[in-house]
N, C-alpha and C positions, 0 to 999 in steps of 0.2 A: 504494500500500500504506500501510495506517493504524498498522503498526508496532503494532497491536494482535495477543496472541494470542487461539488461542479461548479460549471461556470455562473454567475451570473449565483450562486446561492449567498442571498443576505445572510443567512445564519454563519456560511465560510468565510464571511467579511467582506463581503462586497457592498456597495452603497450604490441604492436605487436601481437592481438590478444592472447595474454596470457590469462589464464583465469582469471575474475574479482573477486576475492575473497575480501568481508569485513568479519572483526571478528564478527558481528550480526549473521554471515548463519554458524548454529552449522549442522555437522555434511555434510553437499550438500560438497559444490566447496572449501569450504576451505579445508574440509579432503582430498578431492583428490588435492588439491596444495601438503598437507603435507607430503601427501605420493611419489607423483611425486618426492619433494624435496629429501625426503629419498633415491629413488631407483635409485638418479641424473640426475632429468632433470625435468625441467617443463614444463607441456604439453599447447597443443595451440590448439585455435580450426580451422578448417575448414581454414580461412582468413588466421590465423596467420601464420597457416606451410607455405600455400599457398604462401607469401610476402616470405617466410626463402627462400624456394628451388626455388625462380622462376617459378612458374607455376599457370595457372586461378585456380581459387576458383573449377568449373565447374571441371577442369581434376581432380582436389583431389577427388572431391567425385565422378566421374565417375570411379577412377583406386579402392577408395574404394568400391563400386557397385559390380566391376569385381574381384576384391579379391587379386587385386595386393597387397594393402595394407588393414589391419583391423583395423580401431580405435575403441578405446573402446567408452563407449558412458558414457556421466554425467547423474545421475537420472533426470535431465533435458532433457533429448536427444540429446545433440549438443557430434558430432564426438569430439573427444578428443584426437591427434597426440604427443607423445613422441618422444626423440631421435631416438631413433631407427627407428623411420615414417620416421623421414627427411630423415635418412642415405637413407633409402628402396625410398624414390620420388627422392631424389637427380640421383640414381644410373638408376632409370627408364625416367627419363628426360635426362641423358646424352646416355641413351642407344638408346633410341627414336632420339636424335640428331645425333646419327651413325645409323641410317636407320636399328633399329632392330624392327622388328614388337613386338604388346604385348605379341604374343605366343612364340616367340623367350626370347622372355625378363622373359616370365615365367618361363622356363627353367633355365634361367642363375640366377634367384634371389637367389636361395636356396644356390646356392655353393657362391655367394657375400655375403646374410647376416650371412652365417653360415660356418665360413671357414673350419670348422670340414668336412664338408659332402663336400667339394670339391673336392676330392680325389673320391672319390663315384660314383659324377656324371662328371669327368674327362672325359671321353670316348663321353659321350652325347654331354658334351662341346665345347668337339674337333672336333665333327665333324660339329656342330653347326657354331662355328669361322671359322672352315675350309670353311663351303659352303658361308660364308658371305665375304669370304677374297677372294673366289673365282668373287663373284659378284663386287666388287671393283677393282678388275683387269678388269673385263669385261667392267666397266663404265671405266675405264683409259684408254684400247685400243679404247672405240667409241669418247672418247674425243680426243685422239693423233691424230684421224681419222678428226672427226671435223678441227682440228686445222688445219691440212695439207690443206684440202679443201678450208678452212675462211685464210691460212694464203699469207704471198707475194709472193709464186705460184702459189697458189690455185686459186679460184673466182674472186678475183679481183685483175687487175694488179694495182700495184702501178703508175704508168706513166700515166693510162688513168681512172683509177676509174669505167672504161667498163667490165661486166662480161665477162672472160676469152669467152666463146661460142659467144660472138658478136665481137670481136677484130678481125682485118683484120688477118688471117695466116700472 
């Protein structure tokens, strides 16, 4: 036994699922720390992005599954997330919180992480936000609608707490 734990285990002393590199492991988890360092940023496994951007262990590797995101993998096998991961889960968890489905959000990734190709798929975009901007106006008029009906015209009178259809005329 190498008195190593696995990677990325907070219990082995790693912080925030960072990965756990000791100077004994030549050539595994330390050279990719050093390299991570180099190219600015240091990767996290699975957990650790997971805790960064807010979201279950379960969705990271589900959106990687579906090719939202690719982590690269440790000759260990455990997922290995960079900056660039969080930016890409960060942008797909607030997207998902404005009611974009993941094939919506597919579309949208490539002009977010790559602002070159924005211009490109401009058009796709637009029409994409357009039909979604459409849908939230539609939810706004059935809410103003609600509101009228639940409000102190609507269903119940203020005075007697009696659905408006049972109230004496």
């Amino acid at each position: 036994m190498s008195g190593l734990g696995p990677v990325g285990d907070p219990g082995a002393g790693g912080r925030d699922g960072a990965i756990l590199a000791l100077p004994c492991d030549r050539g595994g988890v330390v050279a990719e720390r050093e390299e991570a360092s180099r190219v600015g940023g240091v990767e996290h496994t699975v957990k650790g992005v997971a805790e960064r951007v807010g979201l279950a262990d379960r969705t990271v590797r589900y959106y990687d599954v579906i090719g939202l995101v690719s982590a690269k993998r440790s000759p260990s096998g455990y997922r290995l997330y960079g900056p660039e991961h969080e930016r890409a889960l960060c942008f797909v968890r607030d997207a998902r919180r404005l009611g974009f489905s993941l094939d919506e959000i597919r579309v949208l990734m490539p002009a977010v992480m790559d602002r070159d190709r924005g211009s490109e798929l401009a058009p796709e975009i637009g029409r994409l936000l357009g039909r979604r901007l459409d849908q939230i106006d539609a939810c706004i008029g059935e809410l103003r609608a609600l509101r009228e009906l639940l409000g102190p015209a609507g269903v119940l009178s203020a005075a007697d707490g009696a659905p408006r259809a049972e109230r004496p005329a």
